[in-house]
PAVORO-486677 format. One line per 3 residues: number of its first residue (from 1); for each residue x, y, z of C-alpha. Coordinates in steps of 0.1 Angstrom, whole numbers, plus 5000, padded with zeros to 4 digits. Example, Ala and Ser with C-alpha at 12.3 -4.5 7.8 and 13.67 -1.06 7.14 Angstrom:
% PAVORO-486677
1	5123/4955/5078 ~ 5137/4989/5071
This chain:
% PAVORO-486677
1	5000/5000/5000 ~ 5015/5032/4991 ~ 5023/5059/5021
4	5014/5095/5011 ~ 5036/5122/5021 ~ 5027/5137/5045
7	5058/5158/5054 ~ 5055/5192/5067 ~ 5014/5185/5075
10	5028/5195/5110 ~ 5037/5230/5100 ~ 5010/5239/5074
13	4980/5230/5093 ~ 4987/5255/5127 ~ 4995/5280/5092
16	4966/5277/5081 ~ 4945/5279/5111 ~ 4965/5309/5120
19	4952/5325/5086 ~ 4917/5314/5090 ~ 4923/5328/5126
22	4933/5365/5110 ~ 4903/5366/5083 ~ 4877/5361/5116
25	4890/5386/5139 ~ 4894/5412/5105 ~ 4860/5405/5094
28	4848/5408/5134 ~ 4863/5442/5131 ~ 4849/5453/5101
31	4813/5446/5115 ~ 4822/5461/5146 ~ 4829/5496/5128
34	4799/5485/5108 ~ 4780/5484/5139 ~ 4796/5519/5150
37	4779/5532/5120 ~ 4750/5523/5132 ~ 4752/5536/5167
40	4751/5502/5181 ~ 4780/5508/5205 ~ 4776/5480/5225
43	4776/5451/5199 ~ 4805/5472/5180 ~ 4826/5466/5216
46	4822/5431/5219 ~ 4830/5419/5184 ~ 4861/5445/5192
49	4867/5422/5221 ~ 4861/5391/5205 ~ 4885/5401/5182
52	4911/5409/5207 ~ 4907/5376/5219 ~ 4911/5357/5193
55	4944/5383/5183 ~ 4957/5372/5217 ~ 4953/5336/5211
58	4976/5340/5176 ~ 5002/5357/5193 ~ 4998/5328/5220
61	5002/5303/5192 ~ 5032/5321/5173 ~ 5050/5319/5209
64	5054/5284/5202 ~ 5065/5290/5165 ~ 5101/5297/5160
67	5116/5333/5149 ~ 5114/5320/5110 ~ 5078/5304/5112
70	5061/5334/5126 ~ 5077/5363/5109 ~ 5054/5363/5084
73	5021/5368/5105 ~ 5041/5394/5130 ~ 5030/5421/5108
76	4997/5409/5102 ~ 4993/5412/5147 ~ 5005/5448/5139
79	4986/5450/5115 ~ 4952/5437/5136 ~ 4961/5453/5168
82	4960/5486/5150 ~ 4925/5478/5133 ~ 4912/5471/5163
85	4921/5506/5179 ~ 4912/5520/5154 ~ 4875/5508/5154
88	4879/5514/5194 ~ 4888/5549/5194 ~ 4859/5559/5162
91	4836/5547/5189
């Protein structure tokens, strides 16, 4: 029976749920400001807090990544952190 390759699976997977991860706490900004619009203030603040939460659990997660693995998505937490603010501070 043939073995597939799964080299590097290891890696890509926590990379791709790190991604995922970033395109959720965006999108939970963008509703957030969204929701500022709208003068709903207090749903605007928690998606800004579920964000937050799910911007500390990357970081958590890149902890465990070495300096090469998570220099890519350092920005990207700059990036976020700054978003979210943002967003905080138009409210």
């Amino acid at each position: 029976m043939p073995q597939r390759d799964t080299s590097g699976i290891g890696e890509r997977v926590p990379r791709e749920l790190i991604e995922a991860d970033f395109s959720v706490a965006f999108s939970l900004v963008e509703m957030a400001e969204s929701e500022s619009r709208r003068d709903n203030g207090q749903l605007a603040l928690q998606l800004l807090q579920k964000a937050e939460r799910m911007l500390d659990d990357i970081r958590a997660r890149l902890l465990r990544m070495t300096a090469s693995q998570k220099e890519e998505f350092e920005p990207r937490c700059t990036e976020l952190g700054e978003a979210i603010e943002l967003v905080k501070n138009r409210s």
